[in-house]
N, C-alpha and C positions, 0 to 999 in steps of 0.2 A: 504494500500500500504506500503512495507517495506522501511525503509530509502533506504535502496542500490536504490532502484528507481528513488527515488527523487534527486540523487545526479548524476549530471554529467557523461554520461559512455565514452565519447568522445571527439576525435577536435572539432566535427562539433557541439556536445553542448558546448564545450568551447567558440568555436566561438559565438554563439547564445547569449548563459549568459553575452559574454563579451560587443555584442550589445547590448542588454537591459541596461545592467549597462553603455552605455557610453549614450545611449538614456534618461534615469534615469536624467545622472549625466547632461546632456545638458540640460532638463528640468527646473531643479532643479537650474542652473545656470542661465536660463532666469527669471525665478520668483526671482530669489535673484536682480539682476541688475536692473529689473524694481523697485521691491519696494525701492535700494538703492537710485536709479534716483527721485523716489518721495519724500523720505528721504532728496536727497539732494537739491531739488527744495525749497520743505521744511522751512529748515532749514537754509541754506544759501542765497536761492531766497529771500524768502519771507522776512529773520526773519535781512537778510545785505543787498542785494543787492537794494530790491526792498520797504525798512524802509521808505522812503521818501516821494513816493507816496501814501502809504500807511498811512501813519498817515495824509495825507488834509482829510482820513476819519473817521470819529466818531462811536466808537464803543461801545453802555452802557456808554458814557463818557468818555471814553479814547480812545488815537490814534491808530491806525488797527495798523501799525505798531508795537507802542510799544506792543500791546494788543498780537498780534501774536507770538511774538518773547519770550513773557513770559508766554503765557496760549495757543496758539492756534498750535504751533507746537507741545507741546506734546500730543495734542488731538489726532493730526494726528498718533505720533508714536506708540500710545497706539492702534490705530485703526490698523496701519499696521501690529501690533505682531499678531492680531485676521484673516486680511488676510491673514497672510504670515502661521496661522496654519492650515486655513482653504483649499487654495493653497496646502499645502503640504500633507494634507490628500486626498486632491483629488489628486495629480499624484502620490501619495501612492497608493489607490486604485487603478488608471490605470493598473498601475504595479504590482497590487498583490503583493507588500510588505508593506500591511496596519497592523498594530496591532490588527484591528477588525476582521480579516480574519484569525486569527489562529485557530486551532480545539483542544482543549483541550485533546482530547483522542487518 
């Protein structure tokens, strides 16, 4: 297929393209908000808000509390970088603007 095909001849692909890309970009905005929600559960919930309750329990010998707020939220964020690629490869895919989907020739 020659590029001139693949590119736009109209409004009404204007239009289409412009949907996609705003469906894309809605996506793309709900998987950011939840992981930031969990992010900030996280880190704030866990690691300020809720230090209290937390340390009446014993963790290897140290307070959950303390234990979380130095070692167990970055577990978390380290986990969230591997969901939030893994996420994005999949509504990549949906959408057919994945990296793995180009044709080399």
């Amino acid at each position: 297929m020659s590029e001139q095909a693949k590119t736009p001849s109209g409004p009404a692909d204007n239009e289409t393209s412009a949907r996609v890309a705003s469906s894309y970009w809605r996506a793309n905005l709900r998987i950011i908000a939840g992981l930031l929600a969990v992010w900030f559960t996280v880190s704030f919930g866990f690691g300020i808000l809720l230090v209290e309750p937390l340390n009446r329990i014993n963790f290897f010998g140290f307070k959950l509390g303390f234990w979380w707020a130095q070692q167990g939220a970055i577990f978390v964020f380290v986990v969230l970088i591997f969901v939030y690629v893994r996420l994005m490869h999949n509504l990549d895919r949906r959408f057919g603007v994945s990296d793995d989907d180009t044709d080399p020739s």
